[in-house]
C-alpha positions as CSV (number, residue, x, y, z in Angstrom):
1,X,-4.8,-35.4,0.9
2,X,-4.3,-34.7,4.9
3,X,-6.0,-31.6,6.1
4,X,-2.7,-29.9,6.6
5,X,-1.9,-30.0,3.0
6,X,-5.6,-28.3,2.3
7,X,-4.9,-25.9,4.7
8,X,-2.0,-24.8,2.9
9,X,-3.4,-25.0,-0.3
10,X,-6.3,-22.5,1.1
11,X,-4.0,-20.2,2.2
12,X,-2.0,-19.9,-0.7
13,X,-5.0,-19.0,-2.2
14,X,-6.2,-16.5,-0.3
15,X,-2.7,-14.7,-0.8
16,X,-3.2,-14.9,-4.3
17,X,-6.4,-13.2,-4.0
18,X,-5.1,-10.5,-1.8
19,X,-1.9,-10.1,-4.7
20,X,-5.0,-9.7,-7.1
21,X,-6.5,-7.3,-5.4
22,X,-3.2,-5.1,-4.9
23,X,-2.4,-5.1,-8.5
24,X,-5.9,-3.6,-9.1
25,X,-4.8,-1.2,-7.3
26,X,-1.8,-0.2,-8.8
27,X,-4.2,-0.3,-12.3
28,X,-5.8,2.3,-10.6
29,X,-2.7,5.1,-10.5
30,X,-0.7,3.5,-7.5
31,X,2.9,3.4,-7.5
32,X,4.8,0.8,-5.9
33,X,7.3,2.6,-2.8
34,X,10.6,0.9,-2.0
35,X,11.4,3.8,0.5
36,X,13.6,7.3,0.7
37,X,12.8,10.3,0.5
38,X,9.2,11.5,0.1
39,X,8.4,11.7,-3.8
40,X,5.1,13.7,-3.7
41,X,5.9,17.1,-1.5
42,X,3.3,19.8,-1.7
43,X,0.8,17.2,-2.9
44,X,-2.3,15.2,-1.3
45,X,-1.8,11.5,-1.9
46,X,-2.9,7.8,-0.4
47,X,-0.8,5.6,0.6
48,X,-0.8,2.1,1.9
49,X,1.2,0.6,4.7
50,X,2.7,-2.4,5.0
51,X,0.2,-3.7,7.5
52,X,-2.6,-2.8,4.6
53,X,-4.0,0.2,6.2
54,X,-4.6,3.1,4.0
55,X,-4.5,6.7,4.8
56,X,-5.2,9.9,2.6
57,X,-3.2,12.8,3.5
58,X,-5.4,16.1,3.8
59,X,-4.0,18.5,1.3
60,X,-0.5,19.1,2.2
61,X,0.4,16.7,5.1
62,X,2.0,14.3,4.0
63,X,5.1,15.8,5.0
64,X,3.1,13.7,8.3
65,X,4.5,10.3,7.0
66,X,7.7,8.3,7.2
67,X,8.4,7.7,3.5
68,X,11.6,5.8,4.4
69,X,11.4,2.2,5.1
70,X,12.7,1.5,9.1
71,X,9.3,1.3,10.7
72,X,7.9,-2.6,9.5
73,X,4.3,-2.7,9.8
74,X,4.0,1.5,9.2
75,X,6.2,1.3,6.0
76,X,4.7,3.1,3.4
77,X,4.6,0.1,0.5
78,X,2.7,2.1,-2.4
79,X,0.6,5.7,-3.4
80,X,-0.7,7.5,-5.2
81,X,-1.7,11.4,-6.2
82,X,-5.1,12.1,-5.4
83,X,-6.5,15.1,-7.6
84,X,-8.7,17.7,-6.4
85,X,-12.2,17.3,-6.5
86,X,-12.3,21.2,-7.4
C-alpha cells in the first residue's frame, strides 16, 4: 500500500474520532442547529461553531450571537441550555 493511500486511511480516521467525539456531546444535552432564528431567548446556553470553537453565553447574551447560518466558519452548528449553578 503506497503512503498516500495510508495517509488517507489516517485521516479518515481521525474524522471518525472527531464524529465520535461530537456525538458525545450531543449525549450530553446538545442539540444539533441547522440555523434561523434564535431558539433559546432569555436563556444562558453553549454553543459550538462551525470552526469547533465553543462559547458559553453569560446569562442572557446570547441575543450576542448569529443564530442564522451566513457566516461559515462562525455558524452556530449545535447548543445547548446550561442550568444555573444556583
Amino acid at each position: 500500500m503506497n503512503q498516500e493511500i495510508k495517509d488517507t486511511f489516517k485521516e479518515i480516521g481521525e474524522l471518525f474520532l472527531k464524529m465520535a467525539d461530537q456525538l458525545d456531546r450531543y449525549d450530553e444535552g446538545w442539540v444539533v442547529w441547522k440555523g434561523g432564528e434564535n431558539p433559546t431567548p432569555n436563556k444562558r446556553v453553549c454553543v459550538q461553531f462551525r470552526d469547533g470553537d465553543i462559547y458559553t453565553a453569560i446569562q442572557d447574551d446570547n441575543e450576542y450571537f448569529l443564530w442564522d447560518h451566513k457566516y461559515g466558519e462562525r455558524d452556530i452548528i449545535a447548543y445547548k441550555v446550561v442550568k444555573d449553578s444556583k
